[in-house]
Residue frames as a rotation matrix with the C-alpha (Angstrom) as fourth column:
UNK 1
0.568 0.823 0.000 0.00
0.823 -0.568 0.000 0.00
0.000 0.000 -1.000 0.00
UNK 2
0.358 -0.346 -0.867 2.83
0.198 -0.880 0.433 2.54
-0.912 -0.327 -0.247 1.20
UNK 3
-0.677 -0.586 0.444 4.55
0.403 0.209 0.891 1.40
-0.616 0.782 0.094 -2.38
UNK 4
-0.312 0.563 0.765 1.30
0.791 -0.293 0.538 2.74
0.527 0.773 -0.354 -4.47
UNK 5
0.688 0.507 -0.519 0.81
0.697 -0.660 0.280 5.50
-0.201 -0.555 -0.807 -2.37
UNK 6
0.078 -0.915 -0.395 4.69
0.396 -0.335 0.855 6.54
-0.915 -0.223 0.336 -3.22
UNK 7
-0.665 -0.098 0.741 3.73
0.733 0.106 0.672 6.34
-0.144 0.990 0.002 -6.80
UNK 8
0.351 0.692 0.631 0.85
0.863 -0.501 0.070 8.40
0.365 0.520 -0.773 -7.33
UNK 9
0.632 -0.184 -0.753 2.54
0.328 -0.817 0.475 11.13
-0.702 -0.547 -0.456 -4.91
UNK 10
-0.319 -0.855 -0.408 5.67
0.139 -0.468 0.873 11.24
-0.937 0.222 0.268 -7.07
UNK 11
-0.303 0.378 0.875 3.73
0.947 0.016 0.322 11.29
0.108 0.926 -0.363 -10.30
UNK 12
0.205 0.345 0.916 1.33
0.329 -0.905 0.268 14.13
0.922 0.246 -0.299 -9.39
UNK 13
0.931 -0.260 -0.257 2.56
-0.017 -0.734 0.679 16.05
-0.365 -0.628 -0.688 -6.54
UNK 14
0.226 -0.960 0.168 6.67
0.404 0.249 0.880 15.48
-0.886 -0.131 0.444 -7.13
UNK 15
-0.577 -0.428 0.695 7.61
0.808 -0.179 0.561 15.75
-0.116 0.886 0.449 -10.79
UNK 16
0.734 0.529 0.427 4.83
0.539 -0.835 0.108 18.50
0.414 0.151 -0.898 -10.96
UNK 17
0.907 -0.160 -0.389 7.05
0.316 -0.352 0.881 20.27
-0.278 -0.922 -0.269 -8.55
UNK 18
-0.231 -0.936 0.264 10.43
0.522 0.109 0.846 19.33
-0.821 0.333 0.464 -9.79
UNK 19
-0.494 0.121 0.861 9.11
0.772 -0.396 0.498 20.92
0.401 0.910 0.102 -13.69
UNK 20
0.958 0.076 0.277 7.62
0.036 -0.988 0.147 24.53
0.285 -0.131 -0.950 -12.20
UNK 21
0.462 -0.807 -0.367 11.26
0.067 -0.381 0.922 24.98
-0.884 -0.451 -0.122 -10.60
UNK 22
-0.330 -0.760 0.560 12.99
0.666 0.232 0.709 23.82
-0.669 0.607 0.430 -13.64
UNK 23
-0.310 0.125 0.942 10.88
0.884 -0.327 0.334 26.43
0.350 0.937 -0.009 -15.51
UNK 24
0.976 0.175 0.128 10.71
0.156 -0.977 0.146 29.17
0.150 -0.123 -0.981 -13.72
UNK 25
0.522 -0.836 -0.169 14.65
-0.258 -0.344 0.903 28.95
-0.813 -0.428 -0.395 -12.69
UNK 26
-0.656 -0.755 -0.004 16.52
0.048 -0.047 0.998 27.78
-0.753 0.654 0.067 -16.15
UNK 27
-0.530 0.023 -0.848 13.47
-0.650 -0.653 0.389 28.32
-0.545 0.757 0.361 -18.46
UNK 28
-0.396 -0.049 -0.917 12.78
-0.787 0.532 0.311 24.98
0.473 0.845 -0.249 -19.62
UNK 29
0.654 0.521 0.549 11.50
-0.718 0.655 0.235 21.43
-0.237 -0.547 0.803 -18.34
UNK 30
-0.567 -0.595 -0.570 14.34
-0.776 0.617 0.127 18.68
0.276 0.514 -0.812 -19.12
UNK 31
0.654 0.674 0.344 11.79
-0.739 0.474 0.478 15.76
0.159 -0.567 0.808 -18.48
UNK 32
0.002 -0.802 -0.597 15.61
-0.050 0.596 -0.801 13.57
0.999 0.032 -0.039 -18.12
UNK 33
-0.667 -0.740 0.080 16.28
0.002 -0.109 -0.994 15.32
0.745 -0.663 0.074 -15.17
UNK 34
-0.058 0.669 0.741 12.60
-0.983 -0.170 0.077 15.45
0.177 -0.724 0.667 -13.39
UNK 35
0.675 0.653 -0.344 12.44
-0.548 0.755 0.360 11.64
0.494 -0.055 0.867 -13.96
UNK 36
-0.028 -0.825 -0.565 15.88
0.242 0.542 -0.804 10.87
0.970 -0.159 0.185 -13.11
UNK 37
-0.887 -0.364 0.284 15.09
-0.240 -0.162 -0.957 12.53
0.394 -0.917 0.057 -9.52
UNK 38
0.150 0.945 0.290 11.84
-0.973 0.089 0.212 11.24
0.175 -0.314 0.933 -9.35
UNK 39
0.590 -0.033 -0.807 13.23
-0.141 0.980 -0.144 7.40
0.795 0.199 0.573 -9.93
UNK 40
-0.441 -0.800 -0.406 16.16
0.221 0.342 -0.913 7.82
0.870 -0.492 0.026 -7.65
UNK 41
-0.510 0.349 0.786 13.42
-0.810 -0.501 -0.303 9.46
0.289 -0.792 0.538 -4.81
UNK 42
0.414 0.909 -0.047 11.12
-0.830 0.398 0.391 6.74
0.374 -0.123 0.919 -5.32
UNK 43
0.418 -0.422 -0.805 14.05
0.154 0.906 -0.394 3.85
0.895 0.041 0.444 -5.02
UNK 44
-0.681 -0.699 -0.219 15.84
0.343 -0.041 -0.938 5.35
0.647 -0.714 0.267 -1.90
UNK 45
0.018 0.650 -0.760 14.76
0.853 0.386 0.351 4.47
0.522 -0.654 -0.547 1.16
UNK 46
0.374 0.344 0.861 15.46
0.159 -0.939 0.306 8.01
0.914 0.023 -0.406 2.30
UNK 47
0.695 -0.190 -0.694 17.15
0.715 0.293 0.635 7.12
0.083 -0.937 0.339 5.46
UNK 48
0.899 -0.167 0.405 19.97
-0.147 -0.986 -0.080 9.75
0.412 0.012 -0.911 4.68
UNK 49
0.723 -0.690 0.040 22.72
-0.212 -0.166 0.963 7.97
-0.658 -0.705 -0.266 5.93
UNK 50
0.439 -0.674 -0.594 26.48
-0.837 -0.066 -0.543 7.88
0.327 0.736 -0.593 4.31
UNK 51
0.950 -0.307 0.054 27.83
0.296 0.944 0.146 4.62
-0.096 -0.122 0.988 3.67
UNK 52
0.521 -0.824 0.222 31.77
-0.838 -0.443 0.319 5.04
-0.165 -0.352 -0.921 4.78
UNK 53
0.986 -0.095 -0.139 33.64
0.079 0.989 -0.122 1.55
0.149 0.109 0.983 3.33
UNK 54
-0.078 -0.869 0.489 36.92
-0.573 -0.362 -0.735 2.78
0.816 -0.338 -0.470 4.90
UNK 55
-0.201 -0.095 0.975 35.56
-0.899 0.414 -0.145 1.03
-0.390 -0.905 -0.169 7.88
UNK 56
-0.966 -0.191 -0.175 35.21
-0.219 0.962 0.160 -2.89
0.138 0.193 -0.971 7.88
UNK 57
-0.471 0.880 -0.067 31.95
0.026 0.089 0.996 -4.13
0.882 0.467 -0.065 7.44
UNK 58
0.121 0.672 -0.730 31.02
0.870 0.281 0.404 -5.10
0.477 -0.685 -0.551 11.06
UNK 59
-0.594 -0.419 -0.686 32.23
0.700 -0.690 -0.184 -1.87
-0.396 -0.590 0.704 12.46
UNK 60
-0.859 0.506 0.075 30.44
-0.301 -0.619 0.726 0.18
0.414 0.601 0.684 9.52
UNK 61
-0.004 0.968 -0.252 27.02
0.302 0.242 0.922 -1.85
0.953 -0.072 -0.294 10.48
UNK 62
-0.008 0.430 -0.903 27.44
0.968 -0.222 -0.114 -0.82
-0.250 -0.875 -0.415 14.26
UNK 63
-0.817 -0.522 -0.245 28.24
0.474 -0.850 0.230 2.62
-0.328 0.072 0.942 13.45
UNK 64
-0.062 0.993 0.102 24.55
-0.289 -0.116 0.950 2.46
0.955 0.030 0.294 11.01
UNK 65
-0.221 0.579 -0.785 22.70
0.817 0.550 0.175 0.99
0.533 -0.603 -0.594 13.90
UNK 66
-0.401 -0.154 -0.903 23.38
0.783 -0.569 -0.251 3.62
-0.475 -0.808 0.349 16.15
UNK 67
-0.812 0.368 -0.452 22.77
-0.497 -0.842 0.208 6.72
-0.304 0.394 0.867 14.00
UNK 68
-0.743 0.669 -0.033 19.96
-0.048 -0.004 0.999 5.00
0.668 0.744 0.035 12.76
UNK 69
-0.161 0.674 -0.721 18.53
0.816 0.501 0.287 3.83
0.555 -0.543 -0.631 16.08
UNK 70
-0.674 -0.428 -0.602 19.47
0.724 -0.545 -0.423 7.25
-0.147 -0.721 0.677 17.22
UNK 71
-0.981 0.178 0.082 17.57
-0.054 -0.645 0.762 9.01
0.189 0.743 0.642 14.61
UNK 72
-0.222 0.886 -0.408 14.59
0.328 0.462 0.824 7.11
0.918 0.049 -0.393 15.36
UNK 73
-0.020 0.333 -0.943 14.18
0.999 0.039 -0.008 8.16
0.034 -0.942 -0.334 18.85
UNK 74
-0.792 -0.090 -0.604 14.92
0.191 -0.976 -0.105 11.74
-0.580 -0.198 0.790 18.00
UNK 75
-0.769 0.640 -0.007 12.25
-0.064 -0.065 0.996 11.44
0.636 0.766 0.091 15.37
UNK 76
0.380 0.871 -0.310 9.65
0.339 0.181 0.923 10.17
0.861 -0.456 -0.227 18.21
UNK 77
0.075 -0.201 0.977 11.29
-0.387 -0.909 -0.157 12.57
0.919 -0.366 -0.146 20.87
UNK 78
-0.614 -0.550 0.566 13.15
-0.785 0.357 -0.505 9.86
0.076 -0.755 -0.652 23.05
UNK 79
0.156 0.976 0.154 9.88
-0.988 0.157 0.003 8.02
-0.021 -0.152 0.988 23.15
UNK 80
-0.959 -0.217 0.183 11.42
-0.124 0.900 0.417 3.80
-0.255 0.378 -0.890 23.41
UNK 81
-0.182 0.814 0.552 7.75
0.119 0.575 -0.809 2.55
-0.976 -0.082 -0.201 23.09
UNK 82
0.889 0.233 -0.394 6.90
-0.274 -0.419 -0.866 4.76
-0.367 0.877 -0.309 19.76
UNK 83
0.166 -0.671 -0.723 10.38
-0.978 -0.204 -0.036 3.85
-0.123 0.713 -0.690 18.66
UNK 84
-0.513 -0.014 0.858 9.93
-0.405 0.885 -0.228 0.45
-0.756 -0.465 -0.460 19.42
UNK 85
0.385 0.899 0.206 6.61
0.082 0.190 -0.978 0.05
-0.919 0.394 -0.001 17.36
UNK 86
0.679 -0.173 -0.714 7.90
-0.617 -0.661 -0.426 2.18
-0.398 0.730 -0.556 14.66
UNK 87
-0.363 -0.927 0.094 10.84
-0.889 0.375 0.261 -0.67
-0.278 0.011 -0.961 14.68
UNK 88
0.134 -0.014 -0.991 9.48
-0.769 0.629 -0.113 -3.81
0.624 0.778 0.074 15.20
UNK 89
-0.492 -0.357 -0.794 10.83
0.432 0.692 -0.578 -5.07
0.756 -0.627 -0.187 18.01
UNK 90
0.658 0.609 -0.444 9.94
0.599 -0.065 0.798 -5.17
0.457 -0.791 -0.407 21.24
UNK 91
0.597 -0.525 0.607 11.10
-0.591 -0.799 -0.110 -2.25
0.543 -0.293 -0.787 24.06
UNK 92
0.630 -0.755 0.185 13.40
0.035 0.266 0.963 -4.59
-0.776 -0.600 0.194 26.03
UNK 93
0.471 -0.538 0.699 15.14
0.882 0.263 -0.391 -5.06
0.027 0.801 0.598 22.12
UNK 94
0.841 0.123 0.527 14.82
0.111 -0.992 0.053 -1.32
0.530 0.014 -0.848 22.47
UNK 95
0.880 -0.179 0.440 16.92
-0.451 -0.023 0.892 -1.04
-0.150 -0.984 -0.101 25.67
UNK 96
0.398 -0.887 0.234 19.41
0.478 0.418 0.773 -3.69
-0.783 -0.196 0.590 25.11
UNK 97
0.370 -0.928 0.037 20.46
0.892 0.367 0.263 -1.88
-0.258 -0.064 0.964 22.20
UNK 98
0.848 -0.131 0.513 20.58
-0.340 -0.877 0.339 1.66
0.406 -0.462 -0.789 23.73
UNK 99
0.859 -0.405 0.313 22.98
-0.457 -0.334 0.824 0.44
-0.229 -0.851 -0.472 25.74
UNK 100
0.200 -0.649 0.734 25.08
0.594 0.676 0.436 -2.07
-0.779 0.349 0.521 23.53
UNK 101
0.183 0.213 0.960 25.04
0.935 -0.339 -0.103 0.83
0.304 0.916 -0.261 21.06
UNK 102
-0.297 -0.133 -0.946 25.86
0.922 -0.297 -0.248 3.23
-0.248 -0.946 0.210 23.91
UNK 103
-0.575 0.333 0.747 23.26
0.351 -0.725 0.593 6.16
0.739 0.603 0.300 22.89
UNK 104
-0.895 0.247 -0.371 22.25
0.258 -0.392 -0.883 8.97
-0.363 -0.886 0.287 25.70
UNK 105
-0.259 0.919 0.296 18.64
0.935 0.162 0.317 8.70
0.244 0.359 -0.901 25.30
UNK 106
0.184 0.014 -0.983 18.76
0.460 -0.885 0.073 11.89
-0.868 -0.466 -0.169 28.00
UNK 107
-0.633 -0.489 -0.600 21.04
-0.073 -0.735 0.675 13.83
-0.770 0.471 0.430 25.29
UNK 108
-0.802 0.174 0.572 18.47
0.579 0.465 0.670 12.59
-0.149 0.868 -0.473 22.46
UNK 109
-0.004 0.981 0.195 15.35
0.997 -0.011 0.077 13.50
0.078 0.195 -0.978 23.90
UNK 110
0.133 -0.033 -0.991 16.81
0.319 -0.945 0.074 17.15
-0.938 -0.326 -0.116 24.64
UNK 111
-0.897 -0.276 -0.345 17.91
-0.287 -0.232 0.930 17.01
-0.336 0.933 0.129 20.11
UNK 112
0.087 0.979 0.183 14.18
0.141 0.170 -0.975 16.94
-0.986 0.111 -0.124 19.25
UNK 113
-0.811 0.005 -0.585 14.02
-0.495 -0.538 0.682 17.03
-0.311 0.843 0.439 15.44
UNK 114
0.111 0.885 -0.453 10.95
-0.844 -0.157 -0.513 16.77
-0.525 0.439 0.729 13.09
UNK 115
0.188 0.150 0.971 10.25
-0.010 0.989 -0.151 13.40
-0.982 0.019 0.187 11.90
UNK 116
0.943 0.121 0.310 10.56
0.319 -0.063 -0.946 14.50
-0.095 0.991 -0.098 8.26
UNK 117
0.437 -0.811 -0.389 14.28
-0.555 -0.583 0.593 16.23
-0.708 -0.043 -0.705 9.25
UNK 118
0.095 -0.590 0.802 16.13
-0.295 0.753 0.589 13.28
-0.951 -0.292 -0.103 7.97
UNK 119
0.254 0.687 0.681 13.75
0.697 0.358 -0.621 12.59
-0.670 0.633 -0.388 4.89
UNK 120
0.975 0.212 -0.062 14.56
0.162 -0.878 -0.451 16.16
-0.150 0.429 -0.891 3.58
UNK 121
0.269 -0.963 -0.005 18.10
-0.455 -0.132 0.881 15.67
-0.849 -0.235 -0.474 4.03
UNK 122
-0.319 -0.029 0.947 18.27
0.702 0.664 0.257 12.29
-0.636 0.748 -0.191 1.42
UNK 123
0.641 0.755 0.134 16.09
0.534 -0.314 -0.785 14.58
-0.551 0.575 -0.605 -0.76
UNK 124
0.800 -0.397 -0.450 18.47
-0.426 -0.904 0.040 17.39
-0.422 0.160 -0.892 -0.96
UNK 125
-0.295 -0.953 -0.075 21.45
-0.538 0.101 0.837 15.21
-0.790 0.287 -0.542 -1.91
UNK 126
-0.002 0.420 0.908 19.52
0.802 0.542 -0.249 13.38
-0.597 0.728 -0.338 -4.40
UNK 127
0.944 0.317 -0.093 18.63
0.231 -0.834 -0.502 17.17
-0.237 0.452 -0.860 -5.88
UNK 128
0.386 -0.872 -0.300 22.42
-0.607 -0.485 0.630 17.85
-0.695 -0.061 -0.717 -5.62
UNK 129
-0.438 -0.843 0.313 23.75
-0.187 0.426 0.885 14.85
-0.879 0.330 -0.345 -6.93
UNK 130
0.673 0.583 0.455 21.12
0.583 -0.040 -0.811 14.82
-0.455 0.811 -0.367 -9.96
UNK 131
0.827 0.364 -0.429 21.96
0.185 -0.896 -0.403 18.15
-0.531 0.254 -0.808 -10.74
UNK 132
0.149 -0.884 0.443 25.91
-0.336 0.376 0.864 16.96
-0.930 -0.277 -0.241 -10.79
UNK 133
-0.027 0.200 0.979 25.02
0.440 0.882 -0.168 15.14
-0.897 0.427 -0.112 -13.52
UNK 134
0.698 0.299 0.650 23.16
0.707 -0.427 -0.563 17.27
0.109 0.853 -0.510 -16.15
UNK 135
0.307 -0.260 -0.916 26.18
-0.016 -0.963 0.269 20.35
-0.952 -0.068 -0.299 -15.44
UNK 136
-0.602 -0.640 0.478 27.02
0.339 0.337 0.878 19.35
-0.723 0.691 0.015 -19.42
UNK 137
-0.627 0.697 0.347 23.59
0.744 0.404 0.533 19.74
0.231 0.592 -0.772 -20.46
UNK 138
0.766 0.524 0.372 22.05
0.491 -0.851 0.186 23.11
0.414 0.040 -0.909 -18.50
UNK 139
0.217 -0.478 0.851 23.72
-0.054 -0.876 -0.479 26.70
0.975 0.058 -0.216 -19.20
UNK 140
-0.136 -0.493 -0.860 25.85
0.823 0.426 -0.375 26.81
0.551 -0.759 0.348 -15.95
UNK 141
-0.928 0.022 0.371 24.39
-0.173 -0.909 -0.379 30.31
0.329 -0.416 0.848 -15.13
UNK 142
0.063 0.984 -0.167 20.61
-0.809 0.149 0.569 28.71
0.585 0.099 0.805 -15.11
UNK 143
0.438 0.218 -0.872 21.74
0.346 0.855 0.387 25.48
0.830 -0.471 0.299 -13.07
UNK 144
-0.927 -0.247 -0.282 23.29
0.357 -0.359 -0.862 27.94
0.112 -0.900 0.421 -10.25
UNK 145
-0.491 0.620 0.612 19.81
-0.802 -0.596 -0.040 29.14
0.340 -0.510 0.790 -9.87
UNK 146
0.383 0.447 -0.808 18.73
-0.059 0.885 0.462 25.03
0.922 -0.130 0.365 -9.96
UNK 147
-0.323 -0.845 -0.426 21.32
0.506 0.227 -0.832 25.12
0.800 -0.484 0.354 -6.91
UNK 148
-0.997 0.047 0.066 20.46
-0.081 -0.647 -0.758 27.71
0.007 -0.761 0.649 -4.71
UNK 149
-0.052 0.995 -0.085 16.49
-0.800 0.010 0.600 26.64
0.598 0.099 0.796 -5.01
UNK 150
-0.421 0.014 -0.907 17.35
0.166 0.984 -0.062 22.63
0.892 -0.176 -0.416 -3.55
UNK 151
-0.975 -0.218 0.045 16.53
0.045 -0.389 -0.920 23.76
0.218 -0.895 0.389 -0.34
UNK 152
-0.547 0.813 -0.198 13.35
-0.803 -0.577 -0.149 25.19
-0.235 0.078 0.969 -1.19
UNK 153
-0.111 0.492 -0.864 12.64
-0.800 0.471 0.371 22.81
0.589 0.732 0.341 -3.77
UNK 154
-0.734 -0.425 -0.529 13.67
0.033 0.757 -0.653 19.54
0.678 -0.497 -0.542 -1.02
UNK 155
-0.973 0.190 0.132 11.38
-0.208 -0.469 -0.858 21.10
-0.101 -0.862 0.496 1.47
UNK 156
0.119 0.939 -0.323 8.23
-0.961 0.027 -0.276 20.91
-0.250 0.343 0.905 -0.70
UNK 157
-0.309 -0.427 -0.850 9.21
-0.582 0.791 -0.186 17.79
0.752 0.438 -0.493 -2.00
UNK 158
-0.819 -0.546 -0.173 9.35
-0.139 0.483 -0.864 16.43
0.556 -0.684 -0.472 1.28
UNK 159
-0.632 0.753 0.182 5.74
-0.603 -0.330 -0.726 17.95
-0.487 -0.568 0.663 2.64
UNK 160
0.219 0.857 -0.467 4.17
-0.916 0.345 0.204 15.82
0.336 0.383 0.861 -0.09
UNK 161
-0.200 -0.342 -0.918 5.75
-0.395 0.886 -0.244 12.48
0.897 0.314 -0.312 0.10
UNK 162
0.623 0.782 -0.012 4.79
-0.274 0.233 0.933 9.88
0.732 -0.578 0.360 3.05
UNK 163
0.534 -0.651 0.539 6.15
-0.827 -0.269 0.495 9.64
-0.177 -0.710 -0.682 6.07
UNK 164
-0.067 -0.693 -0.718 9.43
-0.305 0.699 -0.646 6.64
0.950 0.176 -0.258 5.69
UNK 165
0.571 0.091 0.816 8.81
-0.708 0.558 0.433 3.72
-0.416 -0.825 0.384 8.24
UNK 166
0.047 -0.710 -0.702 11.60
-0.550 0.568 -0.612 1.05
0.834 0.415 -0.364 8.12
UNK 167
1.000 0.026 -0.011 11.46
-0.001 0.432 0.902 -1.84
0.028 -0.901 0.432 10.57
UNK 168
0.094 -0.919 0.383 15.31
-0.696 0.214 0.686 -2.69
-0.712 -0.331 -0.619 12.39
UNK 169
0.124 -0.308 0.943 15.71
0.285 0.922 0.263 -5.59
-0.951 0.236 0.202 10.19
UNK 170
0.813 0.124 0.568 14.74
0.581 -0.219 -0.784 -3.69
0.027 0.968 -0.250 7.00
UNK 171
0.714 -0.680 -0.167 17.15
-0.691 -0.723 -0.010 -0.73
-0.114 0.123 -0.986 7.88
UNK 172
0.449 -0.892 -0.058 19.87
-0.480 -0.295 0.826 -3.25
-0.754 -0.343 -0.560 8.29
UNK 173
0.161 0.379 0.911 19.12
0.612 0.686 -0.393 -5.06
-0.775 0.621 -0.122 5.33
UNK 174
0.982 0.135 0.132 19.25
0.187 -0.627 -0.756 -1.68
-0.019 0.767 -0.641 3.28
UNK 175
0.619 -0.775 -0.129 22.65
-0.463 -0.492 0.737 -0.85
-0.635 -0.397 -0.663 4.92
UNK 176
0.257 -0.398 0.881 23.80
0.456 0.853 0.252 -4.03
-0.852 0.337 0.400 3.84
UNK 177
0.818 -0.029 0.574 22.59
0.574 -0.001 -0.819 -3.77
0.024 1.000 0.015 0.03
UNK 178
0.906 -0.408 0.110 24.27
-0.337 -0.855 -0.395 -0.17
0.255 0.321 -0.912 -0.15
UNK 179
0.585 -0.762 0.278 27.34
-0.450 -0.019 0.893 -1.31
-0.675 -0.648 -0.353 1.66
UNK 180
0.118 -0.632 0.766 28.30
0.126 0.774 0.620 -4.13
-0.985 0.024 0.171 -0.22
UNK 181
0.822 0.189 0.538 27.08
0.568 -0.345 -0.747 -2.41
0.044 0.919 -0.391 -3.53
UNK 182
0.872 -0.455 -0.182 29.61
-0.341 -0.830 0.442 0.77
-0.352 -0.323 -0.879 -2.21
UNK 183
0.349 -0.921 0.173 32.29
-0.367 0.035 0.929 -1.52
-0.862 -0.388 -0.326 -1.75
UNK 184
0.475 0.173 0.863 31.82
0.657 0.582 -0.479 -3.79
-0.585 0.795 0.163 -4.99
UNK 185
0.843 0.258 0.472 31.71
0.522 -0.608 -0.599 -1.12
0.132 0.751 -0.647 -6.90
UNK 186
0.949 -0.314 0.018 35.08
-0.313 -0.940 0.134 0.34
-0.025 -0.133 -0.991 -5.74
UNK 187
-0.105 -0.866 0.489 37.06
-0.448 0.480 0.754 -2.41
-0.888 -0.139 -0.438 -5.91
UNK 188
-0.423 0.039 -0.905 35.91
-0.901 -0.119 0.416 -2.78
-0.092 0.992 0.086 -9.76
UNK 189
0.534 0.845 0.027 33.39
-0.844 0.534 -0.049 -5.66
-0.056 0.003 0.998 -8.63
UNK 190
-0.249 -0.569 -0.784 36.38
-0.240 0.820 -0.519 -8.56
0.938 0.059 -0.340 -7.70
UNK 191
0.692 0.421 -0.586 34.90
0.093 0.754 0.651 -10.84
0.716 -0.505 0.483 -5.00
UNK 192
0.419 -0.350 -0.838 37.56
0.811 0.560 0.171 -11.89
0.409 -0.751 0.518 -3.54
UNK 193
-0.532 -0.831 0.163 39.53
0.664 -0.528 -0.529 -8.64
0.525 -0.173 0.833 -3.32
UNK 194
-0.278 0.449 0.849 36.60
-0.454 -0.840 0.296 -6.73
0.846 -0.304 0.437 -1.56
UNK 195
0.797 0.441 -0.412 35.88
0.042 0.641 0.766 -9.55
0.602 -0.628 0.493 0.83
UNK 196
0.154 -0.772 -0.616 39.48
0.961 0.263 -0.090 -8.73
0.232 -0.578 0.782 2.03
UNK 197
-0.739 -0.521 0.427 38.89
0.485 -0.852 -0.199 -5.32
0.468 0.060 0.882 2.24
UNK 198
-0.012 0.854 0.521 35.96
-0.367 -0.488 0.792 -5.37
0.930 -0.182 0.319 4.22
UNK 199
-0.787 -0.353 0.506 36.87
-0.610 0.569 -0.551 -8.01
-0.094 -0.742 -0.663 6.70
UNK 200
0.319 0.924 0.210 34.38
-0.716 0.381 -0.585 -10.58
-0.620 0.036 0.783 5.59
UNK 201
-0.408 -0.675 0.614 35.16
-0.071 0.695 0.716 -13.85
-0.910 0.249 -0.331 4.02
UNK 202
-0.845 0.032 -0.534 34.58
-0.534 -0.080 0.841 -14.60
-0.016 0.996 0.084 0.17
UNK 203
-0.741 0.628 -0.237 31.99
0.631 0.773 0.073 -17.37
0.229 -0.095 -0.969 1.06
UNK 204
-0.432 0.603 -0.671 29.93
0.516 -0.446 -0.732 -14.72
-0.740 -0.662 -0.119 2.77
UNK 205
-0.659 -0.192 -0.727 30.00
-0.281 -0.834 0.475 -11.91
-0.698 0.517 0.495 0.63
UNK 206
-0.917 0.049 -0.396 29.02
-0.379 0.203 0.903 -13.98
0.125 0.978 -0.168 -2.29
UNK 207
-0.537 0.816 -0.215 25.87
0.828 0.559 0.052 -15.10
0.162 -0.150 -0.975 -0.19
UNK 208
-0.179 0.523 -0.833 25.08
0.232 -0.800 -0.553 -11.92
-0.956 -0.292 0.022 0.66
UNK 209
-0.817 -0.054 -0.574 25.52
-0.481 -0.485 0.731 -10.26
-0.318 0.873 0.371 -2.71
UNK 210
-0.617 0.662 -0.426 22.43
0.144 0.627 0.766 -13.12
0.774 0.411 -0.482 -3.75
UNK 211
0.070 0.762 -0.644 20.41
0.941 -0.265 -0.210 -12.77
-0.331 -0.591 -0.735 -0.57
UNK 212
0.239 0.307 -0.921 20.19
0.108 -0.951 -0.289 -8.95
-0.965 -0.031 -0.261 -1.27
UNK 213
0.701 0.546 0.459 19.42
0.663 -0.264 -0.700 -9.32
-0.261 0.795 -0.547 -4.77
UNK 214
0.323 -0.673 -0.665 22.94
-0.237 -0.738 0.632 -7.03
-0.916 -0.047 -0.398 -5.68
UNK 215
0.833 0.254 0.492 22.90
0.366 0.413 -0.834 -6.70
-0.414 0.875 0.251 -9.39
UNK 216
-0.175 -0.832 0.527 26.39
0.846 0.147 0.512 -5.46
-0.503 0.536 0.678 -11.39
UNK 217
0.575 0.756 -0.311 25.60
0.516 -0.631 -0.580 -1.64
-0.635 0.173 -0.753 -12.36
């Protein structure tokens, strides 16, 4: 349901959006560049967080956890129950890893931030790194005004689109994908030679890379 609800928003509320900016600020509509940030909104889970493959996989996945489990309570203003639900698990899960994860719930619930904070963030670098893209293709005086709108433009974006619920298992499941995609992809997609550069054996990897559906791009 949340999946056909995402669609019809980014059809008619999104790309509307994305084409008035692009024509009032460079003049034109490039329908490349509304669809190319409309696909990459609709595919990302929006979670906003930077995958870092300098660290070793199991380190990198506590590191997510935390900011993610962190986020989530600042999103429901410390609340464990509401972050609990919102999760999946149950509030002792909650608890044990607050503290295996070693996150001042005190210091959280005092960083209140708007459930949507996060959401608008992912947006904006999508808008950025889109924009990255086409600098070949719009007049470089007309895509500094595409620039200095993202903000604006991220913001509205964001008010239409539904709120982003992700049980614990899904987030770590996304981490994963992206991670192992990250790393793949930097080590020019050799198995074995990323599986030593993550700290993870070749046997693994190569199950993971099938369990999470990780296609060669």
């Amino acid at each position: 349901m949340l999946k056909e609800t995402l669609d019809k928003v980014i059809k008619e509320k999104v790309e509307p959006l994305i084409n008035q900016a692009m024509h009032k600020l460079i003049g034109v509509t490039i329908k490349e560049v509304s669809s190319d940030i409309s696909d990459k909104i609709e595919k990302n889970p929006l979670i906003s967080y930077q995958i870092n493959t300098d660290f070793k996989f199991k380190d990198a996945k506590n590191l997510f956890k935390r900011e993610f489990l962190k986020r989530i309570l600042q999103s429901n203003y410390g609340n464990i129950s509401a972050a609990a639900k919102m999760l999946g698990i149950d509030r002792r899960s909650i608890h044990r890893d607050v503290k295996e994860l070693n996150i001042d719930v005190k210091k959280v619930r005092k960083e209140m931030i708007k459930a949507k904070y996060y959401q608008k963030e992912a947006v904006d670098s999508i808008l950025r790194n889109t924009l990255d893209s086409y600098k070949k293709i719009i007049v470089p005086g007309r895509l500094e005004m595409m620039y200095k709108n993202v903000n604006k433009l991220s913001s509205e974006i964001v008010e239409e689109l539904p709120p982003v619920e992700m049980t614990w298992e899904e987030a770590e499941i996304e981490f994963e994908k992206q991670y192992m995609e990250k790393a793949l992809k930097e080590n020019n997609w050799n198995v074995s030679q990323t599986a030593k550069k993550i700290g993870i054996r070749y046997e693994t990897l190569h199950r993971k890379i099938k369990k999470l559906g990780i296609v060669r791009s």
